[in-house]
MIDREN-109966 format. One record per residue: residue in three letters; x, y, z of N, C-alpha, C, O in turn. Coordinates in Angstrom, 1 decimal. Layout:
MIDREN-109966
<pt><code>ALA</code><n_X>X</n_X><n_Y>Y</n_Y><n_Z>Z</n_Z><ca_X>X</ca_X><ca_Y>Y</ca_Y><ca_Z>Z</ca_Z><c_X>X</c_X><c_Y>Y</c_Y><c_Z>Z</c_Z><o_X>X</o_X><o_Y>Y</o_Y><o_Z>Z</o_Z></pt>
...
//
This chain:
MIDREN-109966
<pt><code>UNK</code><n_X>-26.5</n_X><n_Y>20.0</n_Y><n_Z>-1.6</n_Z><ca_X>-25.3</ca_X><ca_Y>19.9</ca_Y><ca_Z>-2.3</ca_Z><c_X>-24.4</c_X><c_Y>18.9</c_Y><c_Z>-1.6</c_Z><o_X>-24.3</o_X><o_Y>18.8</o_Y><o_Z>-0.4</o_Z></pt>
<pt><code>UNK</code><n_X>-23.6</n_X><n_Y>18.2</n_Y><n_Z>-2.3</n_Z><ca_X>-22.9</ca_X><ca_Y>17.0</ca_Y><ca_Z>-1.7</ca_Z><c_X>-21.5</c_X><c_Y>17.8</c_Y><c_Z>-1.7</c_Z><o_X>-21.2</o_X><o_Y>18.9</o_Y><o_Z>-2.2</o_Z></pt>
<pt><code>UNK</code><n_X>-20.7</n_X><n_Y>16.8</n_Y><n_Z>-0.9</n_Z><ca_X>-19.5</ca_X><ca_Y>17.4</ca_Y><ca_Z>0.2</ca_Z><c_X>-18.8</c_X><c_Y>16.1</c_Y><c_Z>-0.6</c_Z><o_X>-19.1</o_X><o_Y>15.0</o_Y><o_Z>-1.0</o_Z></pt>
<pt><code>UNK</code><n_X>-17.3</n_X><n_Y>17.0</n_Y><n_Z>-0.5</n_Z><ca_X>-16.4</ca_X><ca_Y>16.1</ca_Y><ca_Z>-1.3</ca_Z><c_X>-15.7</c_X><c_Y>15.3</c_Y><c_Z>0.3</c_Z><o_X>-15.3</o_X><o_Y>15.9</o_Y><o_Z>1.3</o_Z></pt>
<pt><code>UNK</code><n_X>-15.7</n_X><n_Y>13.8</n_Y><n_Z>0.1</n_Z><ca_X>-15.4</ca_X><ca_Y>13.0</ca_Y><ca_Z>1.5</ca_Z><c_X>-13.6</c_X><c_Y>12.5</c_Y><c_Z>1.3</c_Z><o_X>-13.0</o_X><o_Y>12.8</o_Y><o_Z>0.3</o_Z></pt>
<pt><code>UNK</code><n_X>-13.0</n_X><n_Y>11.8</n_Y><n_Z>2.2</n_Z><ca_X>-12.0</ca_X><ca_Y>11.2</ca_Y><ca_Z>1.9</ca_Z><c_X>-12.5</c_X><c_Y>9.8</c_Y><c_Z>2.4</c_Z><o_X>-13.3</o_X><o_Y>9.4</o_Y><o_Z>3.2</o_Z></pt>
<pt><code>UNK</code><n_X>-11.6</n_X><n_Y>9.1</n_Y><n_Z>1.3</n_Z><ca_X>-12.0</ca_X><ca_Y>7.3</ca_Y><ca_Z>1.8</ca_Z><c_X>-10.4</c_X><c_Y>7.0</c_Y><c_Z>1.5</c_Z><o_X>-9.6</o_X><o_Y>7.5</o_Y><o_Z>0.7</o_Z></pt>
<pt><code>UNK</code><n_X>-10.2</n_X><n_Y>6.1</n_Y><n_Z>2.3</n_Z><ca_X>-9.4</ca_X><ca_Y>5.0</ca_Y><ca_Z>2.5</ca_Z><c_X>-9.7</c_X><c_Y>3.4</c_Y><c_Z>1.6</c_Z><o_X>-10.4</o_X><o_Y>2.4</o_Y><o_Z>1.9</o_Z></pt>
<pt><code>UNK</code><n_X>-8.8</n_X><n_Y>3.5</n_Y><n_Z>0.5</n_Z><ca_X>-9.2</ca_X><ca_Y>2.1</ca_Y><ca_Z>0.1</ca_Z><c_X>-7.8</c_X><c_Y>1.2</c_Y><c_Z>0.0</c_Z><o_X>-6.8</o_X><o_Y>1.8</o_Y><o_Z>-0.5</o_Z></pt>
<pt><code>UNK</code><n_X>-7.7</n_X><n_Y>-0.5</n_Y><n_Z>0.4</n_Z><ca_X>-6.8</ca_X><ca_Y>-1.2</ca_Y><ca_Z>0.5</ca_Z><c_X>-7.4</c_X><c_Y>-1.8</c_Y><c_Z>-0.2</c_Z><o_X>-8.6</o_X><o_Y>-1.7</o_Y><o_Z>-0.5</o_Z></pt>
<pt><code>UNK</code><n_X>-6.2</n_X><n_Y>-2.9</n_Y><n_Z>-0.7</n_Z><ca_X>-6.3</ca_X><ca_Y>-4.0</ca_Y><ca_Z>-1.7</ca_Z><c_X>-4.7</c_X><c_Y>-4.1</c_Y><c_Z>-2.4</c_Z><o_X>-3.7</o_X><o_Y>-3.6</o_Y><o_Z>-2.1</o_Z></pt>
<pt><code>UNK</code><n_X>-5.1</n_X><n_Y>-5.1</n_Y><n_Z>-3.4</n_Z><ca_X>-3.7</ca_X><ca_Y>-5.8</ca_Y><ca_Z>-3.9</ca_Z><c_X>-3.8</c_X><c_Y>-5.4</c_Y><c_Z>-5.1</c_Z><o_X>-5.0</o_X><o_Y>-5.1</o_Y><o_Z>-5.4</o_Z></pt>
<pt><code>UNK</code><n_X>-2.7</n_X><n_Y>-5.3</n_Y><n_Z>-6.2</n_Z><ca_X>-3.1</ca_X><ca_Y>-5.3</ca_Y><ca_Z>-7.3</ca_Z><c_X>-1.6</c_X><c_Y>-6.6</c_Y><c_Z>-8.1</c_Z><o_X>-0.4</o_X><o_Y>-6.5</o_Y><o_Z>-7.7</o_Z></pt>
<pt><code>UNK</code><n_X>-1.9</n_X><n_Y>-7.3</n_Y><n_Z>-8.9</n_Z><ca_X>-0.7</ca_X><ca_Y>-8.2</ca_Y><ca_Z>-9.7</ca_Z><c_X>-0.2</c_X><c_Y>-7.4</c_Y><c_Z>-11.2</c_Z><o_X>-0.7</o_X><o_Y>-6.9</o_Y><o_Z>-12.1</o_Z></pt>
<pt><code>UNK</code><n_X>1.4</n_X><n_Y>-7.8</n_Y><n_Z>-10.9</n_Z><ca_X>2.2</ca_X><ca_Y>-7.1</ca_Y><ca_Z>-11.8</ca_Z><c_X>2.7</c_X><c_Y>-8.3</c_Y><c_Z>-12.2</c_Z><o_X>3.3</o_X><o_Y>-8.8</o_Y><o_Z>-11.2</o_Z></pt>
<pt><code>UNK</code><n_X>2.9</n_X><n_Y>-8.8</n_Y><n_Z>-12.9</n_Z><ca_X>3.7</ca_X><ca_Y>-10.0</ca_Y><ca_Z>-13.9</ca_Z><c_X>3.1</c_X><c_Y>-10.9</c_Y><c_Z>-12.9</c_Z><o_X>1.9</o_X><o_Y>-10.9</o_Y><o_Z>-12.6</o_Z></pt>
<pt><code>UNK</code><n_X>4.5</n_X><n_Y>-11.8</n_Y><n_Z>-12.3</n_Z><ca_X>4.0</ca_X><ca_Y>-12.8</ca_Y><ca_Z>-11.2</ca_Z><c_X>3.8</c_X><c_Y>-12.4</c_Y><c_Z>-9.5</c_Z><o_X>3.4</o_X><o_Y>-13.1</o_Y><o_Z>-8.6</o_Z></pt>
<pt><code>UNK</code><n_X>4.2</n_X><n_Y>-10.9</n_Y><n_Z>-9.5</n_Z><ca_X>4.0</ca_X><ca_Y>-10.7</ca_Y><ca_Z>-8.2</ca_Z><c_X>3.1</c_X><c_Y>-9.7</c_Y><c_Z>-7.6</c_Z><o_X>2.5</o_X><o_Y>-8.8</o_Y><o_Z>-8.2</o_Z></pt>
<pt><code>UNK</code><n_X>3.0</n_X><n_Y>-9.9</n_Y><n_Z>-6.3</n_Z><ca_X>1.6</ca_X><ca_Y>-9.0</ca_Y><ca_Z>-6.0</ca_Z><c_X>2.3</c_X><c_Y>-8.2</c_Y><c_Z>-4.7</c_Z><o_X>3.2</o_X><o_Y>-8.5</o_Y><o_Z>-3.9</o_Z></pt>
<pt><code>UNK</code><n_X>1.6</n_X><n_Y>-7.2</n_Y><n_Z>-5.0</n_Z><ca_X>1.6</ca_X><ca_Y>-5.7</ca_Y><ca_Z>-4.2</ca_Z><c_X>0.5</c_X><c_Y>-5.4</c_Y><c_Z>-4.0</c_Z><o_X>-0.5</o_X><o_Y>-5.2</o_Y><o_Z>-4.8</o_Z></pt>
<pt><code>UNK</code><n_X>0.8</n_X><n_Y>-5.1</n_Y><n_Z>-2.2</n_Z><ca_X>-0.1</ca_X><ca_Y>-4.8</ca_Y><ca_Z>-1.4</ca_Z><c_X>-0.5</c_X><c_Y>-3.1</c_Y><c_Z>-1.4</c_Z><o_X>0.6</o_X><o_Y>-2.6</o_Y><o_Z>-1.3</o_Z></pt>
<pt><code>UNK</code><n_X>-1.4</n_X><n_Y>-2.1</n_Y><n_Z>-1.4</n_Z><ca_X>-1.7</ca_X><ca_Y>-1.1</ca_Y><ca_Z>-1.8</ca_Z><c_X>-2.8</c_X><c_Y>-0.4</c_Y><c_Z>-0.4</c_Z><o_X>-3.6</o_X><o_Y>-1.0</o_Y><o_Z>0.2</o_Z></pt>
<pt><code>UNK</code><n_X>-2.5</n_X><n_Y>1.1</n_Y><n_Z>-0.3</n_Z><ca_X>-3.8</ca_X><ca_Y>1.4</ca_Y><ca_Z>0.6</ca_Z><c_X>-3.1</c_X><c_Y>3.3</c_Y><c_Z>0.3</c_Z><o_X>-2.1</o_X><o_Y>3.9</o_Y><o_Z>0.5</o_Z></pt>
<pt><code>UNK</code><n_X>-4.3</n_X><n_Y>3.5</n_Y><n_Z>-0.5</n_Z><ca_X>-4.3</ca_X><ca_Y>4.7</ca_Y><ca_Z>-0.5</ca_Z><c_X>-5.5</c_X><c_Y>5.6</c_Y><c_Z>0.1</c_Z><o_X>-6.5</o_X><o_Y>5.1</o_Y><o_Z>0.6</o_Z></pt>
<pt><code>UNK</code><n_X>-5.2</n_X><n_Y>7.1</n_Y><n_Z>0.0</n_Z><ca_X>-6.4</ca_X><ca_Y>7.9</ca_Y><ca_Z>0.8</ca_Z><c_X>-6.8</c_X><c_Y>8.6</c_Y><c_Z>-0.5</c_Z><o_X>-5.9</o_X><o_Y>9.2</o_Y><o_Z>-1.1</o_Z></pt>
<pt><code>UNK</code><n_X>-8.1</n_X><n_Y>8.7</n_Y><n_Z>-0.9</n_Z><ca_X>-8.7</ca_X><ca_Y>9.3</ca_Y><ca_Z>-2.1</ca_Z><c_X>-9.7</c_X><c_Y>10.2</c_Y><c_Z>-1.6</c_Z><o_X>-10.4</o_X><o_Y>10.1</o_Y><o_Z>-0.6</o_Z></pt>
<pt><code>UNK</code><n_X>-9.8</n_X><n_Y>11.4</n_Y><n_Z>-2.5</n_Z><ca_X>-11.2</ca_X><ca_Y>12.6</ca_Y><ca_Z>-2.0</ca_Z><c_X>-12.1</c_X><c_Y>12.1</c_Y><c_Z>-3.3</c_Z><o_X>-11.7</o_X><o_Y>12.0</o_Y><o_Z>-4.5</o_Z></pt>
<pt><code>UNK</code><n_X>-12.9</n_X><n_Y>12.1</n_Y><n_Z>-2.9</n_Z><ca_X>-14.7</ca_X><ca_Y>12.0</ca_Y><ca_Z>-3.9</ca_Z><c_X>-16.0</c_X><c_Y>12.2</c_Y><c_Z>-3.1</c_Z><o_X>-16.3</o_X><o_Y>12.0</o_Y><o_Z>-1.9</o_Z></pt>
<pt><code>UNK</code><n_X>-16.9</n_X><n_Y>12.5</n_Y><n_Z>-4.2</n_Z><ca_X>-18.1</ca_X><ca_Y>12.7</ca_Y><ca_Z>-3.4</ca_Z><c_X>-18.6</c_X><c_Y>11.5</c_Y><c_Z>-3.4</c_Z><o_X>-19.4</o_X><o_Y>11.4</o_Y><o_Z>-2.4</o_Z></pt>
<pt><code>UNK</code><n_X>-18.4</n_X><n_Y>9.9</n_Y><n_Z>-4.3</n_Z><ca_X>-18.9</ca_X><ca_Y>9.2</ca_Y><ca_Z>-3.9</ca_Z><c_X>-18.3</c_X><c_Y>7.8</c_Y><c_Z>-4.0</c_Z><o_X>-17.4</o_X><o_Y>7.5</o_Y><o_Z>-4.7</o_Z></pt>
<pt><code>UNK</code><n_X>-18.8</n_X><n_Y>6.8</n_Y><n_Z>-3.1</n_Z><ca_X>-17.4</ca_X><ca_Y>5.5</ca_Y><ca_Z>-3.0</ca_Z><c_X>-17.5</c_X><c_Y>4.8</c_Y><c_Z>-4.5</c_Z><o_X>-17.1</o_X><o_Y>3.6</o_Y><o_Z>-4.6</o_Z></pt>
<pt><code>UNK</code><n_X>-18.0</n_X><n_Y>5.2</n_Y><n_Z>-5.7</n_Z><ca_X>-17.5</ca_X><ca_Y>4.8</ca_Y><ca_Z>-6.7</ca_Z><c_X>-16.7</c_X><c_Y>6.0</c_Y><c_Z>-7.5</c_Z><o_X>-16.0</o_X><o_Y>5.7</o_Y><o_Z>-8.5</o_Z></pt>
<pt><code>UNK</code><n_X>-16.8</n_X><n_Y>6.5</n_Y><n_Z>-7.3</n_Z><ca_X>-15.8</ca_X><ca_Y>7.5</ca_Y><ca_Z>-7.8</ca_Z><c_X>-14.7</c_X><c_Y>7.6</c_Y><c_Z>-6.9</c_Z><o_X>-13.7</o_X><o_Y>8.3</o_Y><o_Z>-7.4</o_Z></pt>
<pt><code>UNK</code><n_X>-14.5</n_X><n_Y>7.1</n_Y><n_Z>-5.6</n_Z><ca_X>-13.5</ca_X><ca_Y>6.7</ca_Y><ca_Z>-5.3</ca_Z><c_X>-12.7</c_X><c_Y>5.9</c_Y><c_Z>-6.0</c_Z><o_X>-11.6</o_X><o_Y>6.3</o_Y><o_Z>-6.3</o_Z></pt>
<pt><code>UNK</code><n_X>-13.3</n_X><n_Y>4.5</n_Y><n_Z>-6.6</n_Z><ca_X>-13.0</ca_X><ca_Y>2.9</ca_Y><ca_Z>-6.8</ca_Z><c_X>-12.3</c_X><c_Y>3.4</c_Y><c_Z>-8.4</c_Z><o_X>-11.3</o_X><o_Y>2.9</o_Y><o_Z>-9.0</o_Z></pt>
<pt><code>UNK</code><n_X>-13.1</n_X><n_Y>4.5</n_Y><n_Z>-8.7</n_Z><ca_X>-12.8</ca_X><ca_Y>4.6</ca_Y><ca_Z>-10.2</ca_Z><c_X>-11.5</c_X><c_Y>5.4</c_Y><c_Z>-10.1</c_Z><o_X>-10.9</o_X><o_Y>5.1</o_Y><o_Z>-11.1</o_Z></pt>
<pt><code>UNK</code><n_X>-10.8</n_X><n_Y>6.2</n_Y><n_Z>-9.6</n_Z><ca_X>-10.0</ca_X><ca_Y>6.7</ca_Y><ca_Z>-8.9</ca_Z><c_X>-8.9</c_X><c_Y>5.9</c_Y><c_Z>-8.7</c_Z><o_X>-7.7</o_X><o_Y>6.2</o_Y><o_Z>-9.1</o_Z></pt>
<pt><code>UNK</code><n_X>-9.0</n_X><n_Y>5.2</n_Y><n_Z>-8.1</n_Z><ca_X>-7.9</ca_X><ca_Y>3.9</ca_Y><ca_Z>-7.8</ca_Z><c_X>-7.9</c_X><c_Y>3.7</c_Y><c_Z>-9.2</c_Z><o_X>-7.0</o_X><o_Y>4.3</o_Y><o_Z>-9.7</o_Z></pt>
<pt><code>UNK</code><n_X>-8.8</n_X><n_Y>2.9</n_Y><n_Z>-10.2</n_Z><ca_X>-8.3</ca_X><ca_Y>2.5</ca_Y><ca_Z>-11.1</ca_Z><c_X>-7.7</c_X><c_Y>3.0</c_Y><c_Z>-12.2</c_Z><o_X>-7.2</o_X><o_Y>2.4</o_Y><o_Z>-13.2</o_Z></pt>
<pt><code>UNK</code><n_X>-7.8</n_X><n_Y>4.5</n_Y><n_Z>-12.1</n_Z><ca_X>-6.9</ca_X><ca_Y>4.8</ca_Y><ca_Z>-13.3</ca_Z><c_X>-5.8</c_X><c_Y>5.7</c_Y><c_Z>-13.0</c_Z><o_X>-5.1</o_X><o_Y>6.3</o_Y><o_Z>-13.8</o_Z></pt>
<pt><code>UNK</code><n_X>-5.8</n_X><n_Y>5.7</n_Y><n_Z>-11.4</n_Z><ca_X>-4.3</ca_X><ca_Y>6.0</ca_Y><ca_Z>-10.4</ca_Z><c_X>-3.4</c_X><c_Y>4.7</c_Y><c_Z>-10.9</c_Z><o_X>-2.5</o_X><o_Y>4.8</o_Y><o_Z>-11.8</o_Z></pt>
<pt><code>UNK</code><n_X>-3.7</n_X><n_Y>3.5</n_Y><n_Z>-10.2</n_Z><ca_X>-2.8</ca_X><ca_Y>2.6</ca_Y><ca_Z>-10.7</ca_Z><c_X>-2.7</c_X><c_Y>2.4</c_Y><c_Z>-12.1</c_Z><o_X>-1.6</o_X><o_Y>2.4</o_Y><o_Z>-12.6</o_Z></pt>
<pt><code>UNK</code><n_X>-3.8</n_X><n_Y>2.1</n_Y><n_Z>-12.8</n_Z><ca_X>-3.4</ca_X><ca_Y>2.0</ca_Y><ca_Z>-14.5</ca_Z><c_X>-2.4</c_X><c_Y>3.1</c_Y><c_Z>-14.8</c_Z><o_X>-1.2</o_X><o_Y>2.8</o_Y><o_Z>-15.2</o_Z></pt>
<pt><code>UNK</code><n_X>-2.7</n_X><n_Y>4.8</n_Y><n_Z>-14.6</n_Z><ca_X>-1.4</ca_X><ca_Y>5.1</ca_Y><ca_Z>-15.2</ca_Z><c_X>-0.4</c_X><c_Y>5.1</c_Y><c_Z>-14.5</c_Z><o_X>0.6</o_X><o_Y>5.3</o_Y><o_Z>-15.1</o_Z></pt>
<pt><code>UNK</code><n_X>-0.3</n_X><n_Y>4.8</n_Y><n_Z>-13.1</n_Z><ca_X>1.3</ca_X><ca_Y>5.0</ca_Y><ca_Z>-12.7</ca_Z><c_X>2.4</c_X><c_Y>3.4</c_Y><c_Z>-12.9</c_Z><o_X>3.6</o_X><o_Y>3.3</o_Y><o_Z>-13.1</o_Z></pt>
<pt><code>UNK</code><n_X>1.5</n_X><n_Y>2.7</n_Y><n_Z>-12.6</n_Z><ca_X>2.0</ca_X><ca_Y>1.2</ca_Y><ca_Z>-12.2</ca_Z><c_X>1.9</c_X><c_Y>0.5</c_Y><c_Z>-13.8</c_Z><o_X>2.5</o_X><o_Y>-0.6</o_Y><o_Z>-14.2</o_Z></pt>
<pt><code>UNK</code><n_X>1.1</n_X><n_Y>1.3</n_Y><n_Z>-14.7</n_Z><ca_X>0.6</ca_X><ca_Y>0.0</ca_Y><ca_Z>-15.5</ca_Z><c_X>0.0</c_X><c_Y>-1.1</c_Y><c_Z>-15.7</c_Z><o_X>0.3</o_X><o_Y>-2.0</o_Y><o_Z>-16.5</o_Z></pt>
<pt><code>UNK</code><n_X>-1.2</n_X><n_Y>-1.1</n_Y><n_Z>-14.6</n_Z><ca_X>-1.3</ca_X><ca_Y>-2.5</ca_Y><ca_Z>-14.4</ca_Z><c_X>-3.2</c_X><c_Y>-2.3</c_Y><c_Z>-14.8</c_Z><o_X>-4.0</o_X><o_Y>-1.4</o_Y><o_Z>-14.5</o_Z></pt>
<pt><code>UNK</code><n_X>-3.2</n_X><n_Y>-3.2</n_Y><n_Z>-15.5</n_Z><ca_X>-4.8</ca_X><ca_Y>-3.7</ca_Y><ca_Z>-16.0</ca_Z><c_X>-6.1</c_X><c_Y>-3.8</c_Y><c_Z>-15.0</c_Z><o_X>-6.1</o_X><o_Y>-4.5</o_Y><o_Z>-14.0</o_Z></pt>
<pt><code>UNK</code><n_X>-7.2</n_X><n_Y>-3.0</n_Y><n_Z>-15.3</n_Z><ca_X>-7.9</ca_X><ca_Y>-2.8</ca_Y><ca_Z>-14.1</ca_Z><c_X>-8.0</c_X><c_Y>-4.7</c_Y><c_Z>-13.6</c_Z><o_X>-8.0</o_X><o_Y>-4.9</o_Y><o_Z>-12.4</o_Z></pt>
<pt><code>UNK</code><n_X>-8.1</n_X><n_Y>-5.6</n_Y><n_Z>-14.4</n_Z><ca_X>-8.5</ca_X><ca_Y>-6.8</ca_Y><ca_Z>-14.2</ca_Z><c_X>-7.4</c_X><c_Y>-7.4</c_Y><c_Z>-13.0</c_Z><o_X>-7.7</o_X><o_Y>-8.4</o_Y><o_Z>-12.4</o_Z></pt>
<pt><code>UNK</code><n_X>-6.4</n_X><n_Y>-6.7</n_Y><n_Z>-12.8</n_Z><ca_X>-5.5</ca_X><ca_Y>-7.2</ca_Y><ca_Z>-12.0</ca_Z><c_X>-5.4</c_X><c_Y>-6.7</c_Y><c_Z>-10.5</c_Z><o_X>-4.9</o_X><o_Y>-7.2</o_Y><o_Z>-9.6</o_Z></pt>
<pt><code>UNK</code><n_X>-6.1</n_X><n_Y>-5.4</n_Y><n_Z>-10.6</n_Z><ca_X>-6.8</ca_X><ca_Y>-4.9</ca_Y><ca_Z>-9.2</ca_Z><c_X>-7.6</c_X><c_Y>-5.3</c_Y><c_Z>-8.5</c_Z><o_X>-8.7</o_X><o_Y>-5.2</o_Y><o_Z>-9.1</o_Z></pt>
<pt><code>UNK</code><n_X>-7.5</n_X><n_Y>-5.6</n_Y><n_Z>-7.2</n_Z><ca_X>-8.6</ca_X><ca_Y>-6.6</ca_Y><ca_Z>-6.5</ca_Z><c_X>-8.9</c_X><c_Y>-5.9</c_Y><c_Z>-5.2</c_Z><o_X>-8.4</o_X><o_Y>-6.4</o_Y><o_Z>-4.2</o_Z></pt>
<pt><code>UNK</code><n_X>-9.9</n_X><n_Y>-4.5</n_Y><n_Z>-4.9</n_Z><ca_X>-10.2</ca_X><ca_Y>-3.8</ca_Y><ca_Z>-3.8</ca_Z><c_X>-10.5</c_X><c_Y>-4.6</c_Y><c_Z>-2.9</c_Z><o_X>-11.4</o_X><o_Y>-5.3</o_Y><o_Z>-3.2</o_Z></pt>
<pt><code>UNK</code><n_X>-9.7</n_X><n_Y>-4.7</n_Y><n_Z>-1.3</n_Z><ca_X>-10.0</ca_X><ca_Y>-5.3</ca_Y><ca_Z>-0.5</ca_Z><c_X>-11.5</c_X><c_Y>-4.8</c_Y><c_Z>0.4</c_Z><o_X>-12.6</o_X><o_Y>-5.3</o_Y><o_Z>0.6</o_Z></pt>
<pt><code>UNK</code><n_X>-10.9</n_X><n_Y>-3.5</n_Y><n_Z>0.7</n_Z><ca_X>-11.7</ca_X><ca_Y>-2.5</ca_Y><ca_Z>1.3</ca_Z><c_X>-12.0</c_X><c_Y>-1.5</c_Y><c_Z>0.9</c_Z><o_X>-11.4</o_X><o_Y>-0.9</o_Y><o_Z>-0.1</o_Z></pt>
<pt><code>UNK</code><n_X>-13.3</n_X><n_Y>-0.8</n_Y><n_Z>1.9</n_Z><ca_X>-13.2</ca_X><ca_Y>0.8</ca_Y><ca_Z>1.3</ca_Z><c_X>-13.9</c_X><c_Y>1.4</c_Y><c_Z>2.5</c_Z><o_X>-15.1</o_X><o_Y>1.0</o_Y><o_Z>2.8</o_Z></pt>
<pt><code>UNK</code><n_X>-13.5</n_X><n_Y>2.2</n_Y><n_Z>3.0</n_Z><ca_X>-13.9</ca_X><ca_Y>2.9</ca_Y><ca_Z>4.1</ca_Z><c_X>-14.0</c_X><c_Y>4.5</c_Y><c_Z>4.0</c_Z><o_X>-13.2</o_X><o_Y>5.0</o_Y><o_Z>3.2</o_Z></pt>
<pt><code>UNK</code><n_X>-14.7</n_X><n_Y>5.2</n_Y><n_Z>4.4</n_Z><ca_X>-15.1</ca_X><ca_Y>6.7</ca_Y><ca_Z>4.6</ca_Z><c_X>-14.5</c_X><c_Y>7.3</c_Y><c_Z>6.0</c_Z><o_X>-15.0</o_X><o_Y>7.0</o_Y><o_Z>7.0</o_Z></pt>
<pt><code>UNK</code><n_X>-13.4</n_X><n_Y>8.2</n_Y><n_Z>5.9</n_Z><ca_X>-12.8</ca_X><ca_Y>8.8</ca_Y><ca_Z>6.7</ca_Z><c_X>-12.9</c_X><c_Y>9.9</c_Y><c_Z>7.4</c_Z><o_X>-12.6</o_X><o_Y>10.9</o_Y><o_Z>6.8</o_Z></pt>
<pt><code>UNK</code><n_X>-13.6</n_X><n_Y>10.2</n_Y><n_Z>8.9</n_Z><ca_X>-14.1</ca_X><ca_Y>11.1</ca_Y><ca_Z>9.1</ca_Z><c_X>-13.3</c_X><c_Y>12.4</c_Y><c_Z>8.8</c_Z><o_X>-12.1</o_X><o_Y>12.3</o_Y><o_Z>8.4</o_Z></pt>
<pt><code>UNK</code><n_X>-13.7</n_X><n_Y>13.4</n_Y><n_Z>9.0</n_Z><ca_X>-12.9</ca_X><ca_Y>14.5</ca_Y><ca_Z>8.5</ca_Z><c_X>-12.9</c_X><c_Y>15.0</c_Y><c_Z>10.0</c_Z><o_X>-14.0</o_X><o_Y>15.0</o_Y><o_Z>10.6</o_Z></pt>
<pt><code>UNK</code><n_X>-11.6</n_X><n_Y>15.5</n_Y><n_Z>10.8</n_Z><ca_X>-11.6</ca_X><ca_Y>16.1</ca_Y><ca_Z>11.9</ca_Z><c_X>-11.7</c_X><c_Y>17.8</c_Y><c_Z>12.0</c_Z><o_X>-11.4</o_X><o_Y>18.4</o_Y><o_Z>11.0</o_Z></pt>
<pt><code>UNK</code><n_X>-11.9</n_X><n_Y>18.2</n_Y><n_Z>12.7</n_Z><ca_X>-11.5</ca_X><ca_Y>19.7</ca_Y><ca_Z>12.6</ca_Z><c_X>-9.9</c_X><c_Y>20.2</c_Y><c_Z>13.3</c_Z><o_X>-9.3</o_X><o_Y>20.0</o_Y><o_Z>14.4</o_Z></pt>
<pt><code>UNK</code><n_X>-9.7</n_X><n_Y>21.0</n_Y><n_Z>12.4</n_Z><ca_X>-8.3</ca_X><ca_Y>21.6</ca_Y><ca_Z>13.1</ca_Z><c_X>-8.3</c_X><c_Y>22.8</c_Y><c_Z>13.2</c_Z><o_X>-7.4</o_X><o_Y>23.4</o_Y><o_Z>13.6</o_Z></pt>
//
């Protein structure tokens, strides 16, 4: 059975003429359902066109114990 992970993904996305830098922390079982995650986080909050999102990175965040 798969384990739901957290990933860290940065990148930019363009809004008219200007661009904004982005890095959020996402939970998924897998780094495209991460990616997919970002994209319809930003489409609905920002409005902005998946075509205008450009993922820099994506990394898998260990989970610590507390």
């Amino acid at each position: 059975m798969s384990s739901v992970k957290n990933f860290i993904i940065k990148g930019v996305f363009r809004k008219k003429d200007v661009v904004y830098d982005f890095s959020k922390v996402v939970r998924a079982l897998r780094k495209e359902d991460a990616i997919e995650k970002i994209y319809t986080d930003l489409g609905s909050n920002h409005r902005v066109k998946r075509r205008n999102i450009e993922i820099k990175a994506i990394e898998e965040i260990e989970e610590t114990a507390s």
